[in-house]
C-alpha positions as CSV (number, residue, x, y, z in Angstrom):
1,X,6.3,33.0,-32.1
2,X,7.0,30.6,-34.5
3,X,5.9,32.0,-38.1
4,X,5.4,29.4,-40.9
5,X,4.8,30.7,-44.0
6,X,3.7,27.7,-45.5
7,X,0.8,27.0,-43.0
8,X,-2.9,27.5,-44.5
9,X,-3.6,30.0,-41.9
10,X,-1.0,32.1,-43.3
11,X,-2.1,32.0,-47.1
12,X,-5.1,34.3,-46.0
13,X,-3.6,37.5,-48.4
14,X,-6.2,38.2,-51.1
15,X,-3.2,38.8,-53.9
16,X,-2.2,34.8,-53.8
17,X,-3.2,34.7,-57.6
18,X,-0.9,38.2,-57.8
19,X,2.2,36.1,-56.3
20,X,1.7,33.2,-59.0
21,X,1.2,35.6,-61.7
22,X,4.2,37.0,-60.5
23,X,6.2,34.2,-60.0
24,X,5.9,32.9,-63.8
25,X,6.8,36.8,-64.5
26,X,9.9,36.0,-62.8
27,X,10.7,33.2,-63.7
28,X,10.1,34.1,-67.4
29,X,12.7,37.1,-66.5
30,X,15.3,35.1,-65.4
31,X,14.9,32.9,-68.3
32,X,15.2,35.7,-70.8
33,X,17.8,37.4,-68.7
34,X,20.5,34.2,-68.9
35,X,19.8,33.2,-72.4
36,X,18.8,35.9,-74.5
37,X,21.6,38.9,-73.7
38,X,24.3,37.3,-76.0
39,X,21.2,37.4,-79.0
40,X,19.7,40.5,-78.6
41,X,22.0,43.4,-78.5
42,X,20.6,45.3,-75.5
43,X,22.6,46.9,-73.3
44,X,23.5,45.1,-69.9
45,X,21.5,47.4,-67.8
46,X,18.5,46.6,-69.9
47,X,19.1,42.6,-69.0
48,X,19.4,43.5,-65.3
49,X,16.6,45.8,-64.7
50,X,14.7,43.1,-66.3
51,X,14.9,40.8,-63.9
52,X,15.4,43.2,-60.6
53,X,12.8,45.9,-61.4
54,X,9.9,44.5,-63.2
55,X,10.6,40.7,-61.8
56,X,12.4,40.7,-58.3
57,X,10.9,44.0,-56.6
58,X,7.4,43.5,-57.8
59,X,7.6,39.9,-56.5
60,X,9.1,40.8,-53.4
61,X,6.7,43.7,-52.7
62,X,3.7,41.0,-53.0
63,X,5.6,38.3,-50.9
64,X,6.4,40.7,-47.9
65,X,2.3,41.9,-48.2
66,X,2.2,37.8,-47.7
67,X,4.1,37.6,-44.9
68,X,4.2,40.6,-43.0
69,X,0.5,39.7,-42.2
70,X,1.8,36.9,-41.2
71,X,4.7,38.2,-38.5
72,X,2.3,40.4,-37.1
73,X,-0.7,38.5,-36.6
74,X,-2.7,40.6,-38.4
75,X,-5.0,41.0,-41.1
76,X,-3.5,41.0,-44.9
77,X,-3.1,43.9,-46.8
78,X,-6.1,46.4,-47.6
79,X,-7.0,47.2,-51.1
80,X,-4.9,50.4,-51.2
81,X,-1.5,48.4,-50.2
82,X,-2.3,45.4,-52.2
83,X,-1.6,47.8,-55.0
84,X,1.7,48.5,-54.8
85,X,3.2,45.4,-56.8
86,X,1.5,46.5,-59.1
87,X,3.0,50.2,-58.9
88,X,6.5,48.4,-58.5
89,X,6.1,46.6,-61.7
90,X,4.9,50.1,-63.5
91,X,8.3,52.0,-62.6
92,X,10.1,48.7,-63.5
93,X,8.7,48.7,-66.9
94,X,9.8,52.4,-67.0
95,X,13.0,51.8,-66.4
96,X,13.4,49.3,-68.8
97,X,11.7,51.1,-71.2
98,X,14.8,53.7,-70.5
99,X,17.5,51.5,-71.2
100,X,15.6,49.7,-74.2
101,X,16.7,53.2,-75.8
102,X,12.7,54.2,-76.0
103,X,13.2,57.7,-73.8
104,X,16.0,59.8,-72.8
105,X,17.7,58.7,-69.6
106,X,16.2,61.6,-68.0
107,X,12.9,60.0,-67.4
108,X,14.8,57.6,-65.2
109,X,13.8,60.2,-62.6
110,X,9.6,59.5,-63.4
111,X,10.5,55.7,-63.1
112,X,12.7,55.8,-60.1
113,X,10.8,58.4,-58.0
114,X,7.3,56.1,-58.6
115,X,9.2,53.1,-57.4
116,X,10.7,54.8,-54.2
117,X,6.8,56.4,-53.4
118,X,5.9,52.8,-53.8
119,X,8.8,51.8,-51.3
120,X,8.6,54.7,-48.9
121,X,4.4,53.4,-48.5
122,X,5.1,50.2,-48.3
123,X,7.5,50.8,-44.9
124,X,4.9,52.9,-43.4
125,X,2.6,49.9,-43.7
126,X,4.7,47.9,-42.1
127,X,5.1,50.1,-39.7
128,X,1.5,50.6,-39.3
129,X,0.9,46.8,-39.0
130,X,3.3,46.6,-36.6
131,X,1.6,49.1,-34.3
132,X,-1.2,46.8,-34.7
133,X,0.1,43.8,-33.9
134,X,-0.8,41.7,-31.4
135,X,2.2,41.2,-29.3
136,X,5.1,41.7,-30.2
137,X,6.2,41.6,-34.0
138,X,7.9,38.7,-35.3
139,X,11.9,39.3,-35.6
140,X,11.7,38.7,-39.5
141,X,9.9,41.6,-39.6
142,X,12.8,44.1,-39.2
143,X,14.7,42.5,-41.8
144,X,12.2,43.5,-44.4
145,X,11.7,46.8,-42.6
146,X,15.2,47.1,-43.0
147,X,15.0,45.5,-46.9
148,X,12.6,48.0,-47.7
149,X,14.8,51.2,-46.5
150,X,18.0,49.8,-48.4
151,X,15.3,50.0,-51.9
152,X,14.3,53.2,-51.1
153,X,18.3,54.1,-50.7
154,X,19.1,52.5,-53.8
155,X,16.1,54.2,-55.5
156,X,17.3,57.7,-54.0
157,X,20.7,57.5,-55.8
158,X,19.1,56.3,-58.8
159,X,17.3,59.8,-58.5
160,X,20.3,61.4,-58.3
161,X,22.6,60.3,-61.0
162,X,21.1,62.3,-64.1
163,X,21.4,65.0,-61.3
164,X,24.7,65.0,-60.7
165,X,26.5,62.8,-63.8
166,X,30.1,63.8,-62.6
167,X,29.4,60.9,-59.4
168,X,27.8,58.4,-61.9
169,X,29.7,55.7,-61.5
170,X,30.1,55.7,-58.1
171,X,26.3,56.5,-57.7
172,X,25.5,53.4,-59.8
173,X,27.5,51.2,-57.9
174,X,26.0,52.2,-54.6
175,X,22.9,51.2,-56.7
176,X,23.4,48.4,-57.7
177,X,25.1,47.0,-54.7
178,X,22.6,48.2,-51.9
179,X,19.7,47.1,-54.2
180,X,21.4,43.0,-54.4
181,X,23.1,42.8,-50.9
182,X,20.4,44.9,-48.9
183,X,17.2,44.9,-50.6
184,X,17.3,41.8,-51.9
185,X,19.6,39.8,-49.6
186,X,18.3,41.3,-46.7
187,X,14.4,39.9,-47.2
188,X,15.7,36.3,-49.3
189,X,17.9,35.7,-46.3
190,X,15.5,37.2,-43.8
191,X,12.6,34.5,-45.0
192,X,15.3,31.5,-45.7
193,X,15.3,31.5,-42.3
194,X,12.1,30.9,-41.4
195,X,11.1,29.2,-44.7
196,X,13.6,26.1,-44.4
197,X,12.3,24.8,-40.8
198,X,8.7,25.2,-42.5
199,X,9.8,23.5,-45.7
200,X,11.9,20.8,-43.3
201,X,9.1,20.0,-41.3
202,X,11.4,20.6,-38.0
203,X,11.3,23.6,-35.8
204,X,14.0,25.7,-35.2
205,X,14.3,27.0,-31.4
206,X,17.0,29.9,-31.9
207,X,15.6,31.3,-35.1
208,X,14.0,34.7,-33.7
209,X,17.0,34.6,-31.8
210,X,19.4,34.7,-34.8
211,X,17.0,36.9,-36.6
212,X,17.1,39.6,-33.9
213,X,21.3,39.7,-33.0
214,X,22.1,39.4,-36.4
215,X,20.5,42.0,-38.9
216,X,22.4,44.3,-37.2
217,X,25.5,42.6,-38.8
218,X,23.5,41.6,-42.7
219,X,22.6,45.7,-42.5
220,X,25.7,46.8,-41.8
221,X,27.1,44.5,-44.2
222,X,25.1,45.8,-47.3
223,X,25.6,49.6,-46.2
224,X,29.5,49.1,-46.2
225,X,29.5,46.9,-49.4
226,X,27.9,49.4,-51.3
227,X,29.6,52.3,-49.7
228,X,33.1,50.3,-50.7
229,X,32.3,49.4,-53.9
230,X,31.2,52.9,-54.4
231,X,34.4,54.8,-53.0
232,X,36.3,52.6,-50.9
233,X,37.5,49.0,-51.3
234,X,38.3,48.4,-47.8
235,X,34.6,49.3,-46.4
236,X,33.3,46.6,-48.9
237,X,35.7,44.1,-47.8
238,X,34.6,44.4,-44.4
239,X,30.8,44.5,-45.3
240,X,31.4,41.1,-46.6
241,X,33.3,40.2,-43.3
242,X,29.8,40.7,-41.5
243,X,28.1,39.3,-44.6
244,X,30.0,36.0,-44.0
245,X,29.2,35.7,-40.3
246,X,25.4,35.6,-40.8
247,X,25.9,33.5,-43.4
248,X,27.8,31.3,-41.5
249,X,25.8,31.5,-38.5
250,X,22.7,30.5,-40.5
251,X,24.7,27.6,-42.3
252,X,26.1,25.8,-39.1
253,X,21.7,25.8,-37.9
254,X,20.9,24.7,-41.0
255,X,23.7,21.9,-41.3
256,X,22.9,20.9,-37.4
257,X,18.9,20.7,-37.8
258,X,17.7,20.2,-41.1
259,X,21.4,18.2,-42.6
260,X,19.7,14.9,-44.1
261,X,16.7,17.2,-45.7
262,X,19.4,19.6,-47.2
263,X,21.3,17.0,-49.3
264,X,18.0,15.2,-50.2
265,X,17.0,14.2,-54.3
266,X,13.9,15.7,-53.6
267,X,11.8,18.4,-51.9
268,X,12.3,22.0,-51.3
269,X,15.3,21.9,-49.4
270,X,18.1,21.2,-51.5
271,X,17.7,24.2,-53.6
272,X,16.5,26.5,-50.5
273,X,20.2,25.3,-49.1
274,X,21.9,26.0,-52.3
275,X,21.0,29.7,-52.1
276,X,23.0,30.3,-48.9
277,X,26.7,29.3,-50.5
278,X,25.1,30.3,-54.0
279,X,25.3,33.9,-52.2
280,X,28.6,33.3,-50.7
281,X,29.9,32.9,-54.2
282,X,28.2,35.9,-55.5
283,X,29.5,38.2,-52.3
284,X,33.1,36.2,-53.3
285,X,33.2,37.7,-56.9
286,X,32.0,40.9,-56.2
287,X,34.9,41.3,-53.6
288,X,37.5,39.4,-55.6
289,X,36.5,38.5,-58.5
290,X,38.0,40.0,-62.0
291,X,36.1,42.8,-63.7
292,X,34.7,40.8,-66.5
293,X,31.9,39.4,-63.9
294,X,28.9,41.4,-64.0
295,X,27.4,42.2,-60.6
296,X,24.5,39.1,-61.5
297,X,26.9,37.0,-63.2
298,X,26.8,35.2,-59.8
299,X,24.1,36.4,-58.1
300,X,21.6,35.4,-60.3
301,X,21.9,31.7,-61.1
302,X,23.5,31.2,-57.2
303,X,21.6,32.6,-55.9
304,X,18.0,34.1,-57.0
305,X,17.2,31.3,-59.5
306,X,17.3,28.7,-56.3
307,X,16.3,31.0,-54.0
308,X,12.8,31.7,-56.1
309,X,12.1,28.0,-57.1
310,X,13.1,26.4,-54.3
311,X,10.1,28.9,-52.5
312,X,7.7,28.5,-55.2
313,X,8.0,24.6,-55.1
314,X,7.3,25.1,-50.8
315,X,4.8,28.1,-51.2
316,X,2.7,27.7,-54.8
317,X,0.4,25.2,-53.9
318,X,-0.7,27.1,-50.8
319,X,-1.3,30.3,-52.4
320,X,-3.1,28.7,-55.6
321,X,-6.1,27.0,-52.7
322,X,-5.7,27.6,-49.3
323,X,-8.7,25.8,-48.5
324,X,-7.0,22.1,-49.5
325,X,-6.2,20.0,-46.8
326,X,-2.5,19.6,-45.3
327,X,-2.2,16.0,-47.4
328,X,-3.1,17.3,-50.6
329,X,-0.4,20.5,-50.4
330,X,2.1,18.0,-49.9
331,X,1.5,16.1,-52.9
332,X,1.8,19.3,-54.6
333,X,4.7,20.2,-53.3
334,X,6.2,16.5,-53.5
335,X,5.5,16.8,-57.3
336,X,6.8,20.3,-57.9
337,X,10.0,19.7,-56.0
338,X,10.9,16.6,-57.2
339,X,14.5,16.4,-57.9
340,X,15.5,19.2,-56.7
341,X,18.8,18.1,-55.4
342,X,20.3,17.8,-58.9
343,X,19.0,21.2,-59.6
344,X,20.6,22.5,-56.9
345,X,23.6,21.3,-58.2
346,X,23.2,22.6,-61.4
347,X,22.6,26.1,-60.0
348,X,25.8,25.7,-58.0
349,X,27.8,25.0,-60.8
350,X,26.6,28.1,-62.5
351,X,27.7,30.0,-59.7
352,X,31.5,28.5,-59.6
353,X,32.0,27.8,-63.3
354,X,32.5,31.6,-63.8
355,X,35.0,31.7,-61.0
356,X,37.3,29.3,-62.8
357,X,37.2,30.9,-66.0
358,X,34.8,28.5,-67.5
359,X,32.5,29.7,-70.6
360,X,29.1,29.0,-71.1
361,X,29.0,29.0,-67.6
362,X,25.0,29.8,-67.3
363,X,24.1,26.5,-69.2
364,X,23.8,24.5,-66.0
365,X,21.4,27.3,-64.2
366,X,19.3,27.6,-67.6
367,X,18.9,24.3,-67.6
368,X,17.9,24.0,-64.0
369,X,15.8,27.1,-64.8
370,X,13.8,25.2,-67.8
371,X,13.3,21.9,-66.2
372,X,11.7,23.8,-63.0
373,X,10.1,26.1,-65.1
374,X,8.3,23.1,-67.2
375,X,7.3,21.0,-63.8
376,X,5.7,24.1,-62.1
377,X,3.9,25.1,-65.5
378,X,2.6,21.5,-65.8
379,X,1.3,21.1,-62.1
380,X,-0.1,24.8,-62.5
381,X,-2.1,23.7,-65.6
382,X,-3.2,20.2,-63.9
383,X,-4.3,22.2,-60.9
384,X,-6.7,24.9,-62.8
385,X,-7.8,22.2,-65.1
């Protein structure tokens, strides 16, 4: 089967108006989360659940109810599921609402535990809709089966640090860790691979292939990073061994296929590329990096800003009317990502400037940030006007 998420036959979810709402939210979030931190004095963790729990895990929640449809060949979500990014961006809010200073970190518990219900429903509709499938499942569905468990893992320690707040910091890091390497890396890198033969317009044969052999490898991967960076070095070291190879293996398809699309001016491409090494460096400075580098120094302009434009500028004008024809989503998408290659750049930069030592280092990813940001608002304003 070869899924393509940006076909009009897959844009058949009823929450497309959730995903753009939610895209803005998120984009909005990263924007607040690289340039406001140094002007309001919240505390880091405030910054980070920002953009993770109210922006990333609600917008992921909605995108796999996209696509999971999709991968099975089966209808989109019921009115019960379709809820859930909505119940994501709830406990999100709570949490944030914790480390704005509001409550006592106690309630962390009532913020977490919603989220991991949320988490713990949405793999049993998965797994439901994979019962129902006709035929076999797409691979890429087992990646965010897979996604989904290492949330509700990350969720399940967040549980248990006011618990036990002797294990704290090594509970936190587990956090943190399994929440950016498994539930998020898992599904972005999980739908990259799909997404760019979509976005390039050229099929790739061993993608279900990859997809199958090697989540065995990303999985492992994100379960000994976190485990290592929670209580033993070495374990993370290895976990971004296995990290490497996937990434590696995806990069050597991508470079062979798709090699004149990925170093384009224009289109989607660029910045869908630029995610892959924009996650090498991240996985780089977590394992080797000095201490001074927050775990999204990296991973956020390297990786998540390109990662989330570079899908909005291939998937927004599908999910705002699916009913256009094939030319006119093309236009769209030819205006949105317009030079997209110098933005990729710019998030690159903002992803190795930190490495050398450089300050200011986010400038080149906020700017990327703004100029997407002030393209996709002006097409999204054109197009309901």
């Amino acid at each position: 089967m070869n899924a393509r998420p940006g076909d009009r036959r897959d844009a058949r979810a009823p929450q497309a108006p959730m995903l753009i709402a939610l895209i803005v939210a998120t984009l909005l979030a990263f924007l607040a989360g690289q340039a406001l931190p140094r002007a309001i004095g919240a505390a880091p963790a405030f910054w980070a659940h920002l953009v993770l729990a109210v922006g990333v895990m609600s917008l992921i929640t909605a995108a796999m109810q996209h696509f999971v449809p999709v991968l099975t060949r089966g209808r989109g979500a019921g009115p019960w599921a379709a809820r859930l990014p909505y119940l994501m961006l709830a406990a999100g809010a709570m949490a944030l609402v914790v480390f704005a200073g509001a409550l006592d970190f106690i309630w962390i518990l009532a913020g977490a535990g919603l989220a991991l219900a949320g988490a713990l429903l949405m793999l049993g509709w998965m797994r439901t809709m994979a019962g129902k499938a006709l035929g076999k499942p797409h691979p890429g569905l087992a990646w965010y089966v897979a996604a989904m468990g290492c949330l509700a893992l990350g969720l399940a320690t967040a549980i248990l640090m006011p618990i036990f707040p002797e294990w704290h910091g090594a509970l936190r890091d587990f956090h943190i860790h399994i929440n950016l390497y498994g539930f998020v890396g898992l599904t972005a890198v999980g739908t990259l691979q799909v997404l760019m033969p979509t976005a390039a317009n050229q099929p790739d044969p061993h993608v279900a292939g990859r997809l199958r052999t090697d989540l065995k490898w990303a999985l492992s991967g994100s379960l000994l990073l976190a485990a290592g960076q929670a209580a033993l070095p070495p374990l993370a070291w290895l976990g971004g061994l296995l990290w490497a190879w996937v990434c590696l293996n995806m990069g050597r398809a991508w470079w062979r296929l798709h090699r004149p699309r990925l170093i384009a001016w224009h289109g989607a491409e660029p910045v869908l590329a630029a995610a892959l090494p924009g996650f090498a460096f991240a996985l780089y400075g977590t394992l080797f990096g000095p201490d001074s580098l927050g775990p999204l120094t990296l991973f956020l302009p390297g990786f998540l800003m390109p990662l989330v434009t570079g899908a909005a500028g291939q998937l927004a004008p599908v999910w705002v009317e699916a009913g256009r024809n094939a030319a006119r989503h093309a236009e769209d998408r030819a205006r949105i990502t317009r030079w997209n290659g110098p933005r990729a750049l710019l998030f690159l930069a903002a992803a190795v400037l930190p490495l050398l030592g450089y300050k200011c280092s986010g400038m080149p990813a906020l700017t990327a940030l703004v100029w997407f940001g002030i393209v996709f608002a002006i097409w999204l304003y054109r197009d309901k006007n």
